[in-house]
C-alpha positions as CSV (number, residue, x, y, z in Angstrom):
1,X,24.2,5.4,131.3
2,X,24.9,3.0,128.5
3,X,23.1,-0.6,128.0
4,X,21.6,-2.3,130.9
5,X,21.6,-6.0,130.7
6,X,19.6,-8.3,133.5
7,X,19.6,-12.1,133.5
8,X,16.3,-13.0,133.1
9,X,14.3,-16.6,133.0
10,X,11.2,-16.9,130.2
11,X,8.7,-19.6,130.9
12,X,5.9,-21.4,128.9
13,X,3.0,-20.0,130.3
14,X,0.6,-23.0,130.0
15,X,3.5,-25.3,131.8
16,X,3.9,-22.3,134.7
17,X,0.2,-22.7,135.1
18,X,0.2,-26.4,135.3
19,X,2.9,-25.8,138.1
20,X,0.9,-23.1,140.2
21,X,-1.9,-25.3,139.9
22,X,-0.2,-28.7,141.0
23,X,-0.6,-30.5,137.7
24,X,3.2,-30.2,136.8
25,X,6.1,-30.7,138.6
26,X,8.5,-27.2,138.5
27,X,11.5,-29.2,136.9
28,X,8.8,-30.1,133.9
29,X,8.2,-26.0,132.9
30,X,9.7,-25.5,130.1
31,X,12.3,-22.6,130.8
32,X,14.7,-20.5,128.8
33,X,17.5,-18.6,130.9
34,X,19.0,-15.5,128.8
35,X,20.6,-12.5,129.4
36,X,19.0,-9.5,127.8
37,X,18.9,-5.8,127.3
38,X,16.8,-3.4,129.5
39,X,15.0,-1.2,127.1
40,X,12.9,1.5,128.3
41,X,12.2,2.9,124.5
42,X,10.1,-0.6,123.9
43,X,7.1,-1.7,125.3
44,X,6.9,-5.1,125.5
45,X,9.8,-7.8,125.6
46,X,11.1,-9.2,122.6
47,X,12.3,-12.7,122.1
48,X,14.1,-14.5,119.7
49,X,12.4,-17.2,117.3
50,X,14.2,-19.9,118.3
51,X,13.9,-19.2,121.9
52,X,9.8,-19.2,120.9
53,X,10.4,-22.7,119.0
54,X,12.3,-24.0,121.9
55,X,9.4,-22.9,124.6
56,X,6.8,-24.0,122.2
57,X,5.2,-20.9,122.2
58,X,2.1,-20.7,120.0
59,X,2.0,-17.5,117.4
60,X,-1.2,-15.5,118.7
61,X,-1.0,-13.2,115.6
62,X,1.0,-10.5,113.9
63,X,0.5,-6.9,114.1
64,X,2.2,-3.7,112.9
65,X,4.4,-1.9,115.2
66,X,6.6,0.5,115.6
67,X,10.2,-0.9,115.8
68,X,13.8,0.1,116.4
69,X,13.9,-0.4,112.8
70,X,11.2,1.0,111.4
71,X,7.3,0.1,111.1
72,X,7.2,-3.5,110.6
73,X,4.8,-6.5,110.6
74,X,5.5,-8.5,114.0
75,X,4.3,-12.1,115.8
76,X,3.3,-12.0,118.7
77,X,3.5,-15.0,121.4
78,X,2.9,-14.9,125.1
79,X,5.2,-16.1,128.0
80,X,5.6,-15.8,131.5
81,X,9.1,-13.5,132.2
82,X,11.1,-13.6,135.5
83,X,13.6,-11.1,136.7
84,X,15.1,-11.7,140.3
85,X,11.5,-12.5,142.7
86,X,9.2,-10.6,139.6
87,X,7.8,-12.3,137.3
88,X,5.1,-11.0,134.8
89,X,3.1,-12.3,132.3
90,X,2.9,-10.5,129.0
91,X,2.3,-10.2,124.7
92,X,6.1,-11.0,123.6
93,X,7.6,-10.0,119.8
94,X,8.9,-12.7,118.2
95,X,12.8,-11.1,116.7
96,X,14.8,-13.1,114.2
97,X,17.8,-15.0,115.3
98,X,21.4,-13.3,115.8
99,X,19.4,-10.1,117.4
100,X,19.5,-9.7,121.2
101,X,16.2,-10.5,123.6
102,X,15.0,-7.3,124.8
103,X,13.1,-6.5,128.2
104,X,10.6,-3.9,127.6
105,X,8.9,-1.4,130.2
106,X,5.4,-3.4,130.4
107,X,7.5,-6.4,132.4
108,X,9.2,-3.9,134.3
109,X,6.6,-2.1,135.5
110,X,4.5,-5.2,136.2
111,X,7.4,-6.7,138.4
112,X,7.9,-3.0,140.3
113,X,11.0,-2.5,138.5
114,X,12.7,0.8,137.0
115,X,16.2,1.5,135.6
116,X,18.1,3.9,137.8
117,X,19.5,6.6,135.4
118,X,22.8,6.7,137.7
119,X,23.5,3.6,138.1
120,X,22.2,1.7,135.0
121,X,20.8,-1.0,137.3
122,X,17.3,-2.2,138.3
123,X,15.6,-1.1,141.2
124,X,12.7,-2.6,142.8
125,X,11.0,0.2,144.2
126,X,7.6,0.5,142.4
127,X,4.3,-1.0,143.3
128,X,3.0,-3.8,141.4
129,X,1.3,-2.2,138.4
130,X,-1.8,-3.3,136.8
């Protein structure tokens, strides 16, 4: 199938808030665009630090995980995470720079999306999970 990439948009979710609740005007949210790899071995999307800095994403605390590296101590921020008309709010890992932002299978499936196997695109066939 090879790599799967999607473009997606990452929001701050306070600002997104602000927006849905008519305290912030949409242009004001502060957005990062980035295209970034579909992969269905992690569990939740993984962005990189400067991407957090530039969002001005708080650090909500570290944990251990298991990583494509190894077991490793990670930071963990929150952020809201739009791919096509899904968006989904979610725990993100905070990844040094020069690595690549990763989509994970808890946005996915709380946007309705899977990876086609035959194809190596996204579909948007599942129901909204919770």
């Amino acid at each position: 199938m090879g790599h799967v990439y999607v473009d997606v948009v990452f929001y701050n979710p306070i600002d997104y808030t602000e927006f849905v609740l008519g305290k912030r005007r949409f242009d004001d949210v502060r957005k990062v665009s980035s295209r970034s790899l579909v992969d269905t071995d992690a569990v939740f999307p993984a962005l990189l630090e400067d991407i957090v800095k530039e969002l001005g994403l708080p650090i909500y605390g570290e944990t251990e995980a298991e990583t494509a590296t190894g077991r490793e101590r990670v930071r963990l921020v929150a952020a809201v995470t739009q791919i096509e008309d899904g968006s989904a709010i979610s725990y993100i890992i905070v990844r040094s720079r020069g690595t690549t932002p990763l989509i994970g299978v808890v946005a996915l499936e709380q946007m309705g999306f899977r990876v086609d196997p035959l194809t190596g695109r996204l579909v948007k066939e599942l129901p909204l999970m919770f």
